[in-house]
N, C-alpha and C positions, 0 to 999 in steps of 0.2 A: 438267496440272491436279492431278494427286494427288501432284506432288510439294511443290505449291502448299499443300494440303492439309495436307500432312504437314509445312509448312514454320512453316505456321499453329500448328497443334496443338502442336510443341515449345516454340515460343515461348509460349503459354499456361500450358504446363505450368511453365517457367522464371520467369515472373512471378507464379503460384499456389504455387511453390517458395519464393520470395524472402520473400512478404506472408507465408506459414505460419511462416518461417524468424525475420524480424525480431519477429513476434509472439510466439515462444517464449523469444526473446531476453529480454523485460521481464518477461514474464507467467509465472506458474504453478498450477496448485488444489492447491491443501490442503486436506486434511481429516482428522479424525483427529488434530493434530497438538498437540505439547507441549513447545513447543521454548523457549532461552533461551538468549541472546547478552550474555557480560558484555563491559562498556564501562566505559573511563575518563573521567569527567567531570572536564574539568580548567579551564573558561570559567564563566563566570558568567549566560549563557542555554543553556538545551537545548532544544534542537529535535528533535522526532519528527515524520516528513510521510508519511501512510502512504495509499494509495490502491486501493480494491480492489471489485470485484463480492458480492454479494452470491448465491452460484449456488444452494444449497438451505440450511434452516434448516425442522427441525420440534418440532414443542413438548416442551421441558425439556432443547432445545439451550442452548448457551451460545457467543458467541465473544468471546476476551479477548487484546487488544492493548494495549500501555501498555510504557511505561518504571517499573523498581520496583525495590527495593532486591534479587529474586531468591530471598526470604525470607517463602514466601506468606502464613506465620503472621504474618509482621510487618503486613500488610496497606493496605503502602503502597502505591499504586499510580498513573502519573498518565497516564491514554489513556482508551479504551475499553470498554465492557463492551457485548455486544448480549446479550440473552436473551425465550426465548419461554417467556414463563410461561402454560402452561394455561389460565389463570383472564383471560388476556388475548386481545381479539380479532388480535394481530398481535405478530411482534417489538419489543423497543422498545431503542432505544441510548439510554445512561447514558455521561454523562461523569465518569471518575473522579480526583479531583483531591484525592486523599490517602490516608486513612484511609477503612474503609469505612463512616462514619457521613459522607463524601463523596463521595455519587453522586448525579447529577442528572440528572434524564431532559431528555432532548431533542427526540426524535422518535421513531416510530412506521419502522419498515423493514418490506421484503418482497423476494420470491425477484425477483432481478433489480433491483436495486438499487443504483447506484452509490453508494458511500460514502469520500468525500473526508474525511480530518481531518488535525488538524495542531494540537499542543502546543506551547507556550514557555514552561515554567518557568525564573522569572527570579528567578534564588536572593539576588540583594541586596534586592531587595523585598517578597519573598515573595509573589509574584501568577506565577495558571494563568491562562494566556492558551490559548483553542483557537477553533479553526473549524471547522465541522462543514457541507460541505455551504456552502449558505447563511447558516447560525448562526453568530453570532459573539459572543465573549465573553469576560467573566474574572472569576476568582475569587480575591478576598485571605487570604490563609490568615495563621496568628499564627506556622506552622511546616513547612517543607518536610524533607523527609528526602533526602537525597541519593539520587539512584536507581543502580542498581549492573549493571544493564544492559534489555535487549529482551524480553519475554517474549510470545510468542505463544501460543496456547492455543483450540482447537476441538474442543470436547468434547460431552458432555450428562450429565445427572444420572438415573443411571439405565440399564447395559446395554443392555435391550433396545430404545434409541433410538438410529439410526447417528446419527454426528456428524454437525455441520453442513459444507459446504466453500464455501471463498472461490476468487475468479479474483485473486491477489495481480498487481498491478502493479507498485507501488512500494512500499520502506521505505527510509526515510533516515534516520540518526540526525546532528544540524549540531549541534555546540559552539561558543560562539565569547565572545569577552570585548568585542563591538564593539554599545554601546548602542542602535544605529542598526537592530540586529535584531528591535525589537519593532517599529520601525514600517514595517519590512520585512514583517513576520508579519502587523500588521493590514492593510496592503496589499495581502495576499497574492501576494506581489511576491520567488517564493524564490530567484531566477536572483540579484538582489542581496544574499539571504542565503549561498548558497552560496560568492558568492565572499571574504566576509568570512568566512567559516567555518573553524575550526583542526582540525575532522574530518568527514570525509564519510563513511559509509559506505554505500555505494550497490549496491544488486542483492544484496544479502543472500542469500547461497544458505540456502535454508531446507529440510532434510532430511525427509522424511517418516517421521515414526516410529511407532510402536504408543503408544495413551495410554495414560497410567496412569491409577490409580483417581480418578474423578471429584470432585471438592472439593464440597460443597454449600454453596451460597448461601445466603445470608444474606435471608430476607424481612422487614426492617426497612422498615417506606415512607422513600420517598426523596425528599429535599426538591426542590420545583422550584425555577429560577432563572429572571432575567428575562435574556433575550435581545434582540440586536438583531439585524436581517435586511436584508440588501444582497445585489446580485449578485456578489460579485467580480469584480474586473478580470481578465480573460483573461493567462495569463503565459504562455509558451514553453515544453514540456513540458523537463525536462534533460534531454542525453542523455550515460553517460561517453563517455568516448575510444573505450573498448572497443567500444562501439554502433555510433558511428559507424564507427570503422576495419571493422566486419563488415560494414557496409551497403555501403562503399565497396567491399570482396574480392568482395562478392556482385552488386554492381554491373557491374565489371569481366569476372567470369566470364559474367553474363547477357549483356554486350554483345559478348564476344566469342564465345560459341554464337552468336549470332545474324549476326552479321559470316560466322563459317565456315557456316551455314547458308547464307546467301545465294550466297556464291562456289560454294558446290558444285551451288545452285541453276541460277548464271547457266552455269555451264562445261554440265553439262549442255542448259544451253537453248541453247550455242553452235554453230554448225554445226562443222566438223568440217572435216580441213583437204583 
């Protein structure tokens, strides 16, 4: 019985292994952090698919996601911006889809919070297309600025407030020259964006660093936009190669613990000669 026991408990322990193991695989918190990834944009839609937790956020945090020229003074910027202004009962996310006399609120966030979005600027037409969540929409602009790479950014205005930190899942940046990708993006249908895609860059290793001194925002009010709201259609999470080939190593090793667990199990329960 206790070796039954005992035969029990490792197996737990090997399937509680696996689930912690593929989890750290996608996922990681940040906080604190001030990072930027330059990219070459060389297609004619840019896609940003970024998917994260929202874990704490206190007042006169800021957190800023977006593709942008890398040139803060320039003030281009086309993603995200969350921020918790004092004077407001809760965070709120701004979609930013230019310059900074182009921010638009969207919605109201809190600690625990999933927050889905996802950009396509389509550089022949000059339209922001995003999704936010259940939000969907797009904005015509008369001018887009080329963006010059990734910039994340979780800070707040003001030392004695710790930053805010995210549970990061996914960031994707998809390039592609194939027209078919906008109505991929409003289908929110990425598994056929990705494969027409001419760059993927997927799992982003994002380094944790010390910030630097905090930028102050800009309290200009900010125009609202009309929205339309739908569920999206469910799509199939991506996973690389890489994901999968660890699931499958970790697969393998779990099932053969458990294979020599049992033979060593049964020999012992054999009688003897």
């Amino acid at each position: 019985m206790a070796n039954r026991k005992s035969m029990y408990t490792l197996m737990i322990i090997v399937v509680l292994f696996l689930g912690i193991t593929c989890k750290s695989i996608d996922a990681q918190i940040l906080s604190g952090v001030n990072r930027e990834y330059e990219i070459t944009i060389k297609g004619n839609y840019t896609i940003l698919e970024v998917d994260f937790e929202l874990v704490n956020i206190t007042i006169f945090n800021y957190i800023y996601i977006a593709l942008d020229t890398l040139d803060k003074s320039a003030g281009y910027s086309y993603g995200i911006i969350i921020i918790y202004d004092p004077d407001e009962e809760a965070p709120i996310l701004y979609l930013m889809a230019g310059s900074g006399n182009s921010w638009y609120r969207i919605m109201n966030v809190d600690k625990g919070d999933r927050i889905c979005f996802s950009i396509l600027i389509d550089h022949i037409n000059k339209t922001i297309y995003y999704v936010v969540n259940d939000k969907v929409g797009n904005v015509n602009k008369s001018m887009i600025i080329m963006p010059r790479g990734v910039s994340i950014i979780l800070d707040s205005i003001g030392r004695e407030f710790s930053p805010p930190s995210i549970y990061l899942k996914k960031l994707v940046v998809l390039d592609t020259n194939n027209s078919q990708a906008i109505d991929y993006f409003i289908e929110n249908n990425f598994n056929k964006i990705y494969e027409i895609s001419i760059i993927r860059l997927n799992k982003t290793k994002i380094e944790i660093t010390p910030t630097q001194s905090p930028t102050t925002l800009s309290s200009t009010p900010l125009p609202n936009i009309t929205t339309s709201t739908h569920s999206p259609p469910q799509v199939s999470p991506y996973m690389s190669p890489t994901t999968v080939l660890l699931i499958i190593l970790m697969t393998i090793v779990a099932a053969t613990t458990i294979i020599l667990i049992t033979s060593v199990y049964r020999r012992k329960r054999s009688p003897g000669p």
